[in-house]
VOGU-3710 file (C-alpha; in Angstrom, 3 decimals, decimal comma):
1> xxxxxxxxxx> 7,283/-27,786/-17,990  8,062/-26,138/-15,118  11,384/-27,480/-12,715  10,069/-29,151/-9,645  12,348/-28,081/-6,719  12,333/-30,834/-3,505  9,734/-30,263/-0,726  11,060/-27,321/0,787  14,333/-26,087/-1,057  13,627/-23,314/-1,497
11> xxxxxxxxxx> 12,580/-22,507/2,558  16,007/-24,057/2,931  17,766/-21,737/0,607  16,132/-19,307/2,248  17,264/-20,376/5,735  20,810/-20,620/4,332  20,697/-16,955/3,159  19,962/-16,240/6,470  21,975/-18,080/8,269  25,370/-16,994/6,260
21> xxxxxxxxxx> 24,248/-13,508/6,413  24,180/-13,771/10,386  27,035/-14,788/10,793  29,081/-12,404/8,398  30,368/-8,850/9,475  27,969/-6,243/11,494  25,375/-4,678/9,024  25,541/-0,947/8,680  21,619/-0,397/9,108  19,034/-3,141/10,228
31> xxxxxxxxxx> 15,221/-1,987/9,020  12,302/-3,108/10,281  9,251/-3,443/8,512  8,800/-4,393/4,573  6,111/-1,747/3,823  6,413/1,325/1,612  8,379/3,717/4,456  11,032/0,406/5,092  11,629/-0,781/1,851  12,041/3,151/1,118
41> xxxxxxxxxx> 14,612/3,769/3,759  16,774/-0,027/2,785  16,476/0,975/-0,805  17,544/4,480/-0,179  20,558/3,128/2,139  21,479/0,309/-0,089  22,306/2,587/-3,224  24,487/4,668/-1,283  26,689/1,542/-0,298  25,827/0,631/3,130
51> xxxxxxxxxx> 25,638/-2,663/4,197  21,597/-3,262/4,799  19,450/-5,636/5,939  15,408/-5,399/5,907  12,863/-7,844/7,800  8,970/-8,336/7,413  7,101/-9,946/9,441  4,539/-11,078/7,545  5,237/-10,052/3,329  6,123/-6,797/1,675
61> xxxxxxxxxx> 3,682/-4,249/2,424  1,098/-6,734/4,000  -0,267/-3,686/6,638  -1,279/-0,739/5,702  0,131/0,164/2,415  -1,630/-2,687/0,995  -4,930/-1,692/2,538  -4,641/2,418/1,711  -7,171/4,495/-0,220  -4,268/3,502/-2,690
71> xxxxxxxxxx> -4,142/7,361/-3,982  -1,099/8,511/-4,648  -2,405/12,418/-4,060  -1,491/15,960/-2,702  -3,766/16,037/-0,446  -6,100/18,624/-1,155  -8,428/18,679/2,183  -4,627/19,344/4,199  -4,590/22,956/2,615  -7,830/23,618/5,183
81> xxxxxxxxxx> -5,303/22,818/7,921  -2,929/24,690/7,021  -0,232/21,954/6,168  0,773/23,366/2,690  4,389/22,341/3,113  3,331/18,673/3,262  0,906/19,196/-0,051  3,448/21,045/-1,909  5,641/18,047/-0,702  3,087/15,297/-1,725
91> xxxxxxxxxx> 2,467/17,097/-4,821  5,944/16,951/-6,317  6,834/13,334/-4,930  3,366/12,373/-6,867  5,068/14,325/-10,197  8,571/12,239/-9,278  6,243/8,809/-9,467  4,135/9,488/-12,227  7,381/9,765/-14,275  9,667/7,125/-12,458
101> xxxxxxxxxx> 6,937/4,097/-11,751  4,219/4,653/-14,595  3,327/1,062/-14,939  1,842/1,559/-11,208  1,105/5,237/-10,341  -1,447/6,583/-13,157  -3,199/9,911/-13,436  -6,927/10,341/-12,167  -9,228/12,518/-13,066  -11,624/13,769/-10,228
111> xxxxxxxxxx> -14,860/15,424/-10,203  -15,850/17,978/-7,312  -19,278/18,265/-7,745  -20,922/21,668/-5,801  -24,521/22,295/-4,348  -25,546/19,355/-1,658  -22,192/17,520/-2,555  -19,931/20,024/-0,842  -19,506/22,043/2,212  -17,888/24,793/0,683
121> xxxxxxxxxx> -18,879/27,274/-1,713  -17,933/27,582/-5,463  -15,719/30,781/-4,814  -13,806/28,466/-1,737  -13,568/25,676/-3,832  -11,904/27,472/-6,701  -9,122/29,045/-4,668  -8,378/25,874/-3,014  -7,897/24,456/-6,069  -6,129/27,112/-7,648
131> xxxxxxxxxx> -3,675/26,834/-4,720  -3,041/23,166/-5,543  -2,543/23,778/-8,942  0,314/26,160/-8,434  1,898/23,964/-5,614  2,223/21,267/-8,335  3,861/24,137/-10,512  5,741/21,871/-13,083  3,845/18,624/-13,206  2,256/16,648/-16,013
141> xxxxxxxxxx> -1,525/16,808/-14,937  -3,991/18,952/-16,203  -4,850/22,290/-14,290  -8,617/22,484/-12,432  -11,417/23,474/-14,435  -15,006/24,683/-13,925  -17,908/22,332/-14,744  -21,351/22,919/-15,733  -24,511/20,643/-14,090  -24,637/19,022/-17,266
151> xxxxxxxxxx> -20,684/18,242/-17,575  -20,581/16,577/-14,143  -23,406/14,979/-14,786  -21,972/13,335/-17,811  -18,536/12,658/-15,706  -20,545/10,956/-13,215  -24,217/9,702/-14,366  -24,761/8,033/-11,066  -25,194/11,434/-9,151  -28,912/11,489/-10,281
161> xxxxxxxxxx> -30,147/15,165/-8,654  -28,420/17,464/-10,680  -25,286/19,629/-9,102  -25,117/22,948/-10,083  -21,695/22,422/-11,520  -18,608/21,573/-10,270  -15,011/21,137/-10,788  -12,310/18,545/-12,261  -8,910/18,282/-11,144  -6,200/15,673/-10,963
171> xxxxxxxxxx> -4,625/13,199/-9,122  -3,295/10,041/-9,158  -3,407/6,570/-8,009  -1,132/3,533/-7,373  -2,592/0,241/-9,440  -1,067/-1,676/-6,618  1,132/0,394/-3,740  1,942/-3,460/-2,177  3,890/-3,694/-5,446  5,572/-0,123/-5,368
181> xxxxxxxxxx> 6,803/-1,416/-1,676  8,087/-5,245/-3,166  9,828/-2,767/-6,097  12,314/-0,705/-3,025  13,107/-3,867/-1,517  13,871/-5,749/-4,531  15,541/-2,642/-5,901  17,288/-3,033/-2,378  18,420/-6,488/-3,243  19,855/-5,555/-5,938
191> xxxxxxxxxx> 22,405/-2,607/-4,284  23,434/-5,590/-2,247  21,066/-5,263/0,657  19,284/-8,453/2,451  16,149/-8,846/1,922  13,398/-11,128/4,237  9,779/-11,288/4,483  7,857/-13,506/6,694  11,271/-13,308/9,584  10,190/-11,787/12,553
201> xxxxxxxxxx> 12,418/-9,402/14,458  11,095/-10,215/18,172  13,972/-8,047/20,076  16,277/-5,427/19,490  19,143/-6,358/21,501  21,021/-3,162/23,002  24,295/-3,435/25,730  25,359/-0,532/27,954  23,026/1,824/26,209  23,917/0,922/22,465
211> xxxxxxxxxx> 22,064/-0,956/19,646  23,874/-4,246/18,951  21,440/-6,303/16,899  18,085/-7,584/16,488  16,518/-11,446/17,198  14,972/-12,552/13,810  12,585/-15,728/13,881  12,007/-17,074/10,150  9,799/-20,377/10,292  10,154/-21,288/13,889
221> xxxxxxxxxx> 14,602/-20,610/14,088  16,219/-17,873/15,562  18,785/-16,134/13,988  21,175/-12,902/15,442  21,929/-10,100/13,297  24,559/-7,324/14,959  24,598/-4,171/14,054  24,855/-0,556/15,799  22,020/1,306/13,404  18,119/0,196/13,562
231> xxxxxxxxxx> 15,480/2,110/11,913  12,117/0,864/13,060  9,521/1,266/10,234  6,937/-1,066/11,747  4,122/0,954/10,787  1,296/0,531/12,772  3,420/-1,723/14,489  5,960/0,995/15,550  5,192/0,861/19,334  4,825/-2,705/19,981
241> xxxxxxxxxx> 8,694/-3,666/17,901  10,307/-0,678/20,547  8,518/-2,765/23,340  11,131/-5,463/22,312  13,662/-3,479/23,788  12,673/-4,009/27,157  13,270/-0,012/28,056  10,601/2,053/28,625  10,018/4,182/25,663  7,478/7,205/24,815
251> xxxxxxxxxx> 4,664/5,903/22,220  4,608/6,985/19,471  1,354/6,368/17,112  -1,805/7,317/17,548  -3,328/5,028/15,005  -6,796/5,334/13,443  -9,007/3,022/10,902  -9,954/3,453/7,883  -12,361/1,249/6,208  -13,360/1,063/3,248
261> xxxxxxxxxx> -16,257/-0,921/0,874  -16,149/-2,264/-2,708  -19,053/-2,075/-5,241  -20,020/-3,630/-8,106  -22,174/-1,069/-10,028  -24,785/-2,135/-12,483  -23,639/0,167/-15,312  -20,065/0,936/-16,931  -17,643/2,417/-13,945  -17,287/6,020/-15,009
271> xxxxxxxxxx> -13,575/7,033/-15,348  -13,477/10,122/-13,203  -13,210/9,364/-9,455  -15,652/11,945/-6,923  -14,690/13,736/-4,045  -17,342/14,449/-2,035  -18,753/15,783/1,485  -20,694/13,176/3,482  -24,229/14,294/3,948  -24,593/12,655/7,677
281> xxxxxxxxxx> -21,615/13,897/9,320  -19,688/16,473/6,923  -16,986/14,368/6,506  -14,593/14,058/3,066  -14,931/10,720/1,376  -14,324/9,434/-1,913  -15,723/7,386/-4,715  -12,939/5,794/-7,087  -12,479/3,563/-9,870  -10,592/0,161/-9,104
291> xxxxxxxxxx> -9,966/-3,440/-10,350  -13,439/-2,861/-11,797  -15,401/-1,711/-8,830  -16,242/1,328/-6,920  -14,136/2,001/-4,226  -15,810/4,394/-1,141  -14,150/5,215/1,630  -12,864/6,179/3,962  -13,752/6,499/7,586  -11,258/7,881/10,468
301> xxxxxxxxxx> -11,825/6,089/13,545  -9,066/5,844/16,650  -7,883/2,434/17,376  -4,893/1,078/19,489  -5,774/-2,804/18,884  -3,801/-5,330/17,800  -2,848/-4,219/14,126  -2,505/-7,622/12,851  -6,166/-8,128/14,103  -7,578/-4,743/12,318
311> xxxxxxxxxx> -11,126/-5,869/10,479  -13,879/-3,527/9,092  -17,026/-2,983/11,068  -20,706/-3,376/10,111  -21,076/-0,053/11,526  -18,385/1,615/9,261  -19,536/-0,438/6,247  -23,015/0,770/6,308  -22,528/4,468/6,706  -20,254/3,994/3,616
321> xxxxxxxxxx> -22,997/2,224/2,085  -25,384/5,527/2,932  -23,103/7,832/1,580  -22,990/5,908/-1,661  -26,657/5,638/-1,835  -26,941/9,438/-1,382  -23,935/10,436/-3,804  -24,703/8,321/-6,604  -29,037/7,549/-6,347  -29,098/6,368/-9,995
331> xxxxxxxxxx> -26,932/3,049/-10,104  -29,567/2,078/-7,176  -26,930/0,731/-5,040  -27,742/-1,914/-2,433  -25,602/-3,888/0,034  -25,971/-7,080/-2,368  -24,086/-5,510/-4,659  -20,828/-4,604/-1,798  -18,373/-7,671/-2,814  -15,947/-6,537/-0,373
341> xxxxxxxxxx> -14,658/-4,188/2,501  -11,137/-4,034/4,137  -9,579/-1,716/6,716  -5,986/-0,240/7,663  -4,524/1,304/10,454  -2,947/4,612/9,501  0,322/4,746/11,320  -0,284/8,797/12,455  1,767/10,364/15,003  0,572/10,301/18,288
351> xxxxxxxxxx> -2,326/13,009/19,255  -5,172/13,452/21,477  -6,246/17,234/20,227  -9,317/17,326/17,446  -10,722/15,352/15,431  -9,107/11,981/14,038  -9,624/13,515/10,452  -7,297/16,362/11,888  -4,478/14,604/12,576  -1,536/15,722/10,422
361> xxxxxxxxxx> 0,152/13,245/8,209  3,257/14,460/8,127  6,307/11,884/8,934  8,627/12,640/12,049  12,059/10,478/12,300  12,333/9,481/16,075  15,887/9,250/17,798  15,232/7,179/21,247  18,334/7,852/22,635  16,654/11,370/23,097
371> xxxxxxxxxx> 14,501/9,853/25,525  16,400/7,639/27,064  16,226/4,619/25,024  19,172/2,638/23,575  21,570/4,507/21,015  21,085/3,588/17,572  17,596/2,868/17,636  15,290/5,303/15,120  11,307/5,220/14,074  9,785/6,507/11,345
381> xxxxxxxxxx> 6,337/7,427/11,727  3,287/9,107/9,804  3,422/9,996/6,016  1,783/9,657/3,140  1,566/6,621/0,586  3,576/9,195/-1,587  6,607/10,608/0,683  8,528/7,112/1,317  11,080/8,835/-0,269  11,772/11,567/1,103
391> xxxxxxxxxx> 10,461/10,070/4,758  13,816/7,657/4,181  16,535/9,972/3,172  15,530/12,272/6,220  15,420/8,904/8,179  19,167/8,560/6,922  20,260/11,444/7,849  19,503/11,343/11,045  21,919/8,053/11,643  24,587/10,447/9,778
401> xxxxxxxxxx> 24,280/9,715/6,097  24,109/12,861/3,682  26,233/11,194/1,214  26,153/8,831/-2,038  24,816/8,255/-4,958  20,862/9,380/-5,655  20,149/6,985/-8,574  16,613/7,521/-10,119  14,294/4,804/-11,190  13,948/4,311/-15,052
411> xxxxxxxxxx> 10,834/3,904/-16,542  9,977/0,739/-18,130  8,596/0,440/-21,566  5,206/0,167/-22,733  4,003/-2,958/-23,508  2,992/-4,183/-27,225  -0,559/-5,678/-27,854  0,399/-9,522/-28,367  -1,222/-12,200/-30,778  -4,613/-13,115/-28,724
421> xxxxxxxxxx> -3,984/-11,481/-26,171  -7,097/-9,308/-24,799  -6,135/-5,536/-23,891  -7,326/-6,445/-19,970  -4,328/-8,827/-20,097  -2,084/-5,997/-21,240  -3,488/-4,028/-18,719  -2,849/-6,264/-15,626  0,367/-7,074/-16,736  1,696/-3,878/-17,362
431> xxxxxxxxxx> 2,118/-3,485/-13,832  4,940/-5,817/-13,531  7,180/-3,113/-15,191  10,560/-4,231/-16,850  9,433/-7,544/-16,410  6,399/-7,588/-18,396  7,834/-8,379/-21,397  9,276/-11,655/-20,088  5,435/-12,607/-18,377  3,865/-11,395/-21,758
441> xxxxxxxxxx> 5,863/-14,203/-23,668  5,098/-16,566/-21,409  2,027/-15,863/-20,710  0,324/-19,087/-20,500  -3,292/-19,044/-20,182  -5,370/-16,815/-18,239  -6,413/-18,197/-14,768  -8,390/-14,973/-13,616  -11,073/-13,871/-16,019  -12,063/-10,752/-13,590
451> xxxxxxxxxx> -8,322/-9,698/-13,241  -7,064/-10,689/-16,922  -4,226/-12,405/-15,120  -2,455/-15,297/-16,415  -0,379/-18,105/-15,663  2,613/-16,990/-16,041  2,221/-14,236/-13,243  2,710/-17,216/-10,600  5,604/-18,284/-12,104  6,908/-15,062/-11,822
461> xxxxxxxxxx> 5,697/-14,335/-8,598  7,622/-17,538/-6,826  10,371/-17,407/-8,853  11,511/-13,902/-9,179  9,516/-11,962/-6,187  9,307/-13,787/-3,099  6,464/-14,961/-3,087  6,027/-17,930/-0,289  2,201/-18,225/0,038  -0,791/-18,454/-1,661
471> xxxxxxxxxx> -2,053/-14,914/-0,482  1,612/-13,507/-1,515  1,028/-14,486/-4,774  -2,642/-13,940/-4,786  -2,801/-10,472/-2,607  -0,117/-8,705/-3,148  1,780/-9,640/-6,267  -0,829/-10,278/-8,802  -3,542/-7,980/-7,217  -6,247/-10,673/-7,851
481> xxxxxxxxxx> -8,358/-10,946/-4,728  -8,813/-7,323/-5,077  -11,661/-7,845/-8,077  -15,294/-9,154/-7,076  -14,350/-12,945/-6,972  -11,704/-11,951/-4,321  -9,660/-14,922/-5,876  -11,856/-17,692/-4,699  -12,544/-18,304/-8,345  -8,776/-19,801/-9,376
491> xxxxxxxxxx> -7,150/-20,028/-5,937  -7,174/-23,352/-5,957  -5,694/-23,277/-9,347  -2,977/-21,355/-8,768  -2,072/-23,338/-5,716  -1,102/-26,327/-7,695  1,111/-24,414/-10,002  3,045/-22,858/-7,015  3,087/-26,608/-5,496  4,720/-27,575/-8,662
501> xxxxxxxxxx> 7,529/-24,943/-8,545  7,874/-25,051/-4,254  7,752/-28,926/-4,064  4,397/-28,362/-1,764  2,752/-32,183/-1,297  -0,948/-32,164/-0,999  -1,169/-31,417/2,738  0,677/-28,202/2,373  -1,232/-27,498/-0,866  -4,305/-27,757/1,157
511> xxxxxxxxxx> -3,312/-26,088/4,379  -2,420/-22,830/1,805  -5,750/-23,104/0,433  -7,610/-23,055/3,624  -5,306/-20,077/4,870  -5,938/-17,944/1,916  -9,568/-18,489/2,784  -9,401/-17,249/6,200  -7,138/-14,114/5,259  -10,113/-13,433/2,543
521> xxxxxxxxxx> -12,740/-13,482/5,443  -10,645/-11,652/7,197  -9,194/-9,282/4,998  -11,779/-8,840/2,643  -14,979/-9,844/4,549  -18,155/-10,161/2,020  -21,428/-7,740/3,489  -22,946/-10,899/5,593  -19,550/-11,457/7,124  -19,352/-8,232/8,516
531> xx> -20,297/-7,266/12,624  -18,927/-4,875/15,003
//
């Protein structure tokens, strides 16, 4: 049986942690923002023995690496803008994290089908992707190849009107990038560095033109952290944590949307994922494999809201909806069978030239004191999903550190098929890494039959990861409300197992229960909860 801690030891313990760590020496480097580019840039600082402290708001990579295309790709439209510095970058960072994090970056075929399903022609395709094959000179992945009609066809049976041929490639994606951001910061922890989500920096204290801390609230208490180094990687978030300052600082972001709908096909989910060109507005969008749907997205639309309000439109939905319907005729897709859609913000640098779609993603590391802002104080901003790393060691050295170790991540071992054990369970739980083994022999029952996850994964999740909430545990550490029951199926379920191990009583249990309900609406709004 599981040990019961008291109602709310372990919010104390983590209020203690906090509070001794205040009041110790001046950190080296205070980080803002617990998503990929953060935990990146505390991880990166950590192993090269600075003293380190990162705070989330909300949990690790809540905003918008958890609601990303979740590719971790090269970037093979970028080559029509030119930006081949930043593919040939993507592509071997991609190479670095199909050998370091296997359990949660895998490879993925694609199929580029020609004829109405592309704007270019054959002979402009096959130089692009020539081109992207030699910038990944010395990966894993298979080289391009030519397709006949009947080869893509078989790739993708949906496509119904034949293409006259195509191409495959290769990519990759990330299983679950929320959990490649939770890996930095716990990988973080361990070089010594403090770790908090859900603490709130709400100012960045500065005297006589220098950093000296940042105001953290954690459950309603203040708590001051000094230090002369801050590296802002708020994401989407970016402009409003600078606000905190008080100065008057240049903006940074000029963020866009990008929603993005989930399907549940009536036949077998092929295995190759389809890049295609939208037939009512020319614009690139994909069709990919994941958690057992059909992801299509993704749209490109500015917006400067609130990002912890961001919420996909009707609007955006249903021209994803028509571009399914018109790539892939055959599975006769409808908007019963959309379980899902969700939007991000993408963090881009600031632009008001072109198209959204034309924005570059390439990162820029932001001194303020440049502009007359407070010395000390950095942003990160832009990037891909797949250049935290080397978005946080350029990040370091612009606060001065070109020094220290560069440790590499080892790659955890494959798991073993278990007695009873299905090969869907395998599959979800591979993605837990070097701890897999430990969740696979105590793996308890399985409480998600669409996810194959299991008991223990809760357990885990409290215990070893952080998890405080039901939509922690639920959202981003075991990836279940990303399959078609969005979690409503066991949430309940897997609220009384974390009430056993937090020491939750049954008003708590139930106020978790009703909030991971409203973050699904929210987050993951069904078709008829859609509107613009």
């Amino acid at each position: 049986m599981a040990r019961r801690h008291p109602p709310g030891q372990r919010w104390t313990s983590r209020r203690m942690n906090l509070q001794e760590a205040a009041a110790r020496a001046p950190f080296d480097l205070l980080v803002i923002g617990g998503g990929i580019n953060g935990a990146a840039v505390a991880r990166e600082a950590a192993i090269r023995g600075l003293r380190v402290a990162l705070f989330e708001q909300d949990d690790f990579g809540f905003g918008t690496t958890w609601r990303s295309t979740r590719l971790i790709h090269g970037g093979l439209r970028y080559l029509e803008h030119g930006e081949v510095g930043l593919v040939f970058e993507s592509l071997r960072e991609r190479g670095r994290l199909l050998r370091e994090r296997p359990h949660l970056v895998k490879p993925q075929p694609f199929v580029l089908p020609g004829g109405r399903f592309s704007r270019r022609p054959s002979w402009q395709m096959r130089i692009g992707l020539a081109a992207y094959d030699l910038l990944a000179t010395g990966g894993s992945l298979p080289r391009h190849q030519s397709l006949t009609s009947a080869e893509v066809q078989h790739a993708v049976p949906g496509l119904g009107q034949k293409a006259p041929g195509g191409f495959s490639f290769y990519d990759a994606r990330a299983v679950a990038p929320e959990r490649i951001a939770l890996e930095l910061a716990l990988e973080a922890r361990d070089h010594g560095a403090l770790i908090a989500n859900h603490a709130s920096v709400t100012t960045i204290g500065h005297t006589d033109g220098l950093v000296t801390g940042v105001t953290v609230v954690h459950r309603g208490e203040e708590f001051e952290f000094r230090g002369d180094h801050v590296i802002n990687a708020a994401g989407p978030w970016v402009d409003a944590v600078n606000n905190t300052t008080g100065a008057r600082l240049p903006r940074i972001l000029g963020t866009t949307r990008g929603t993005h709908i989930a399907i549940e096909l009536p036949a077998p989910l092929p295995d190759a994922a389809v890049l295609a060109t939208a037939r009512s507005d020319g614009r690139v969008f994909f069709a990919l494999p994941h958690s057992g749907l059909l992801l299509v997205g993704t749209t490109d639309v500015r917006d400067e809201g609130d990002p912890g309000f961001v919420s996909p439109t009707r609007r955006e939905a249903e021209y994803l909806l028509g571009e399914a319907q018109s790539l892939l005729p055959d599975y006769g897709i409808t908007a019963d069978m959309v379980r899902y859609a969700y939007a991000g913000l993408r963090p881009l640098l600031a632009s008001s030239r072109g198209p959204e779609s034309a924005i570059t993603r390439k990162h820029a590391v932001v001194n303020h004191a440049k502009a007359g802002g407070p010395a000390g104080l950095y942003s990160v901003a832009g990037g891909k999903l797949s250049t935290y790393q080397p978005l946080a060691r350029e990040a370091l050295r612009a606060i001065g550190i070109h020094w220290g170790s560069n440790r590499a991540t080892r790659p955890p071992a494959r798991l073993a098929a278990g007695p009873g054990l299905e090969g869907r369970v395998l599959d979800h739980i591979d993605r837990y890494g070097h701890a897999a083994p430990a969740i696979l022999g105590n793996a308890g029952r399985v409480i998600c039959e669409h996810a194959g996850a299991v008991t223990a994964e809760i357990s885990h999740a409290v215990r070893s990861e952080l998890a405080a909430s039901l939509s922690d545990v639920l959202m981003r550490r075991t990836g279940i409300a990303w399959h078609a029951c969005r979690g409503l199926c066991c949430h309940r379920e897997a609220a009384e197992i974390m009430a056993s191990l937090l020491g939750w009583d049954a008003s708590e249990t139930a106020q978790q229960i009703a909030a991971y309900e409203r973050d699904v609406a929210h987050h993951l709004p069904e078709w008829s909860d859609l509107s613009d």
